[in-house]
C-alpha positions as CSV (number, residue, x, y, z in Angstrom):
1,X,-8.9,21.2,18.2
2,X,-7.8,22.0,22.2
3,X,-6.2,24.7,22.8
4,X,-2.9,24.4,24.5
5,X,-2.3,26.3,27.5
6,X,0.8,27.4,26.4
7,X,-0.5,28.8,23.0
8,X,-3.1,30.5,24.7
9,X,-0.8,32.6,26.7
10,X,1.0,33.3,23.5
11,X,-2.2,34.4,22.1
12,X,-3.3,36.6,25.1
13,X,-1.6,39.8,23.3
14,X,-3.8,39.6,20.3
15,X,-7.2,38.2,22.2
16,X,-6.8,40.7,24.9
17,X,-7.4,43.7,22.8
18,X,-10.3,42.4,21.3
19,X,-12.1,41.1,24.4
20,X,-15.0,43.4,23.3
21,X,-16.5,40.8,20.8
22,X,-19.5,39.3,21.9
23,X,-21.1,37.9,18.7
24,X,-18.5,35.1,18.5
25,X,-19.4,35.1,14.2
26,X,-16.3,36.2,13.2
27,X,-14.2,33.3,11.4
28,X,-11.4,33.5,9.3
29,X,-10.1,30.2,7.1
30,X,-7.6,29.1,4.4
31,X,-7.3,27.3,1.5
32,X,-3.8,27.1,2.5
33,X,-3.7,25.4,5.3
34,X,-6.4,24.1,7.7
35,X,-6.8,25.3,11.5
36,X,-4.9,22.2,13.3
37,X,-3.7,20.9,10.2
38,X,0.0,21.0,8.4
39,X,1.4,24.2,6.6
40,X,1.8,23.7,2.9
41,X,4.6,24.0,1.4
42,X,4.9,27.2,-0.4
43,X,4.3,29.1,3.0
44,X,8.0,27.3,3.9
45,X,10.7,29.3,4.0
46,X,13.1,28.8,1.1
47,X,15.8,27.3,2.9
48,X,16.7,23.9,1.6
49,X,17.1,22.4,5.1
50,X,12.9,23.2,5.9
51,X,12.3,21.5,2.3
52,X,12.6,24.6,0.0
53,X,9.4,26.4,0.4
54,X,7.9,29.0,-1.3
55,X,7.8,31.9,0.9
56,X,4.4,32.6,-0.2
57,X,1.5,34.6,2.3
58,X,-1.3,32.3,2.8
59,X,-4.7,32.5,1.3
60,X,-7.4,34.1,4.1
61,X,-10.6,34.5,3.4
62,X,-12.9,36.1,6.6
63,X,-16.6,36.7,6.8
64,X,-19.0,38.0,9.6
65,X,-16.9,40.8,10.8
66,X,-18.1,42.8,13.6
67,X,-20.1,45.8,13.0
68,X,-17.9,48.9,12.5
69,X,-15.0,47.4,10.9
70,X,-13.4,49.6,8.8
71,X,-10.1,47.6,8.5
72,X,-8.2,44.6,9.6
73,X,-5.0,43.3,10.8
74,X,-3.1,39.8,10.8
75,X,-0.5,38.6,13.1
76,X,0.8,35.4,12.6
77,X,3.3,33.8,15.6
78,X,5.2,30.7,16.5
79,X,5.0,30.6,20.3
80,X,7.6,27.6,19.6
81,X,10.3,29.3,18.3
82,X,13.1,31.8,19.8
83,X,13.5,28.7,21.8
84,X,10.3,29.1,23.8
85,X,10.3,33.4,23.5
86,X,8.2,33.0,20.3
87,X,8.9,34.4,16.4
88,X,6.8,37.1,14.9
89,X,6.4,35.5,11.0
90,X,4.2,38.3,9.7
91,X,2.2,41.1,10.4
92,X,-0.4,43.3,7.8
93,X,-2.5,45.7,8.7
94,X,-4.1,48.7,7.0
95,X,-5.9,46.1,5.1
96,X,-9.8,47.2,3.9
97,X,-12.7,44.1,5.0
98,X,-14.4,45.5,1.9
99,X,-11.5,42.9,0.2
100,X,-13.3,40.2,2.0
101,X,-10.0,37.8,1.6
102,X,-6.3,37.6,0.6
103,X,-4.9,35.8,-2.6
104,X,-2.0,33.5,-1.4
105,X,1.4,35.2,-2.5
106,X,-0.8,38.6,-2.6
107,X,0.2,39.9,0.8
108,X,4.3,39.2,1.8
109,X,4.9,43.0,0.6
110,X,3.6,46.8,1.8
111,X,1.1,47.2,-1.4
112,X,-1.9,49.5,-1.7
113,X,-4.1,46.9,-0.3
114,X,-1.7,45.7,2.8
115,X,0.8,47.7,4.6
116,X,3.7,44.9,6.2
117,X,4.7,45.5,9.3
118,X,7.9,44.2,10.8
119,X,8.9,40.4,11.6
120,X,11.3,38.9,14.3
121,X,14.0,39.6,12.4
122,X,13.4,43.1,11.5
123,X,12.3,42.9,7.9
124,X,9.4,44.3,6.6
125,X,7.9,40.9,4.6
126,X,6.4,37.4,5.5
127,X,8.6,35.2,6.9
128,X,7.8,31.6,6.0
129,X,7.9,29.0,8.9
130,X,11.6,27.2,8.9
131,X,12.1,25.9,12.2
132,X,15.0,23.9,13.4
133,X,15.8,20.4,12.3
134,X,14.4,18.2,14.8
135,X,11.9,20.6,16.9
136,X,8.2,18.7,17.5
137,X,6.4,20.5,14.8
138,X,6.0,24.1,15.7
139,X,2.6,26.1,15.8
140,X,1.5,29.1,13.9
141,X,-1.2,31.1,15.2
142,X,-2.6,33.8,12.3
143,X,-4.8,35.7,13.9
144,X,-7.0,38.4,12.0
145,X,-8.2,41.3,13.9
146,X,-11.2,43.5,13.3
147,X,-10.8,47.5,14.1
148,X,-12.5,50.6,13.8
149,X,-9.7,52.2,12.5
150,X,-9.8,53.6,8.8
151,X,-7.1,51.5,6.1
152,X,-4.0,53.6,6.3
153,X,-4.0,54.9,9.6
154,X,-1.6,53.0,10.9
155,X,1.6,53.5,10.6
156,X,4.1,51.7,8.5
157,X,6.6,49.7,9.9
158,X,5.0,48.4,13.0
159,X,6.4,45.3,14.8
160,X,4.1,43.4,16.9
161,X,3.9,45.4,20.2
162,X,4.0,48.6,18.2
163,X,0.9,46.8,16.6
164,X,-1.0,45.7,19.9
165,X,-0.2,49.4,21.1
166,X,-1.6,50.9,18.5
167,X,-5.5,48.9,18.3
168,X,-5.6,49.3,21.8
169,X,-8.9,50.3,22.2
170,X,-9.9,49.7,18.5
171,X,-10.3,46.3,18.3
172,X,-13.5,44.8,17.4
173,X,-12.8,41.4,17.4
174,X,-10.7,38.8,17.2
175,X,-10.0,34.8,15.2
176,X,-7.2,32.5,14.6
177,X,-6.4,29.8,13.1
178,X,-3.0,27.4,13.3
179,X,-0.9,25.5,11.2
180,X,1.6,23.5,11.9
181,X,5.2,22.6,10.3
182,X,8.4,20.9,10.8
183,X,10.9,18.8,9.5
């Protein structure tokens, strides 16, 4: 899959901070969805009009994470939506490698083994992909991020620059993967 200039910019927040990452063997996937390929359906928002999706987190499952991870973070982003200013779906963080995956559904709520931070619209849950009638299909970038920081020590209720903020500096490395969805 290319990578679209435009979607690279959009990812520049969350592949700056990890520009330390040499050994390139980090890689996340999803029985989900795969990278390039169409969202399923219970990732959809529930709103009839985007085909009355589940809502449900994706499954992730990562392996080869950098030395000196001690926990990870996900951000997943529609640089399509906010009519071109992009839409913050979900963020987790706080959440230990030793897990070595999420379960689909396991993650849309602060838990012991995730802490949510906040989406576009303020709430502190996974947002499923719902974007207007008509758009092309619009691209969600999940991106995993590897830190040294311990689980827990960030803070709850982050929204995504709070997030980038924060791993400044901490960042071990960096994936993503995209879906896509539209109606």
């Amino acid at each position: 899959m290319s990578i679209k200039p435009w979607l690279l910019a959009a990812l520049m927040p969350c592949t700056a901070i990890a520009a330390n990452n040499d050994s390139g063997a980090l890689a996340v996937s999803s029985s989900s969805f795969t990278d390039g390929g169409v969202i399923a359906m219970q990732q959809v928002g529930p709103d009839p009009a985007c085909g009355s999706g589940e809502e449900r987190t994706p499954q992730l499952s990562w392996v080869n994470l950098p030395e000196g991870t001690r926990s990870l973070a996900l951000v997943m982003f529609d640089p399509d939506g906010g009519k071109g200013l992009g839409v913050v779906h979900w963020l987790a963080y706080n959440i230990d490698p030793a897990l070595d995956g999420l379960d689909e559904g396991a993650a849309g709520q602060t838990s012991s083994a995730v802490t949510v931070g906040r989406n576009s619209r303020g709430t502190t849950a996974y947002r499923g992909p719902c974007p207007p009638a008509g758009d092309n299909p619009h691209h969600y970038a999940l991106t995993l991020i590897a830190t040294d920081l311990a689980p827990g020590n960030l803070a709850e209720g982050l929204d995504r620059q709070g997030l980038m903020e924060a791993l400044q500096g901490h960042a071990l490395g960096a994936q993503s993967l995209v879906g896509k969805y539209g109606h």
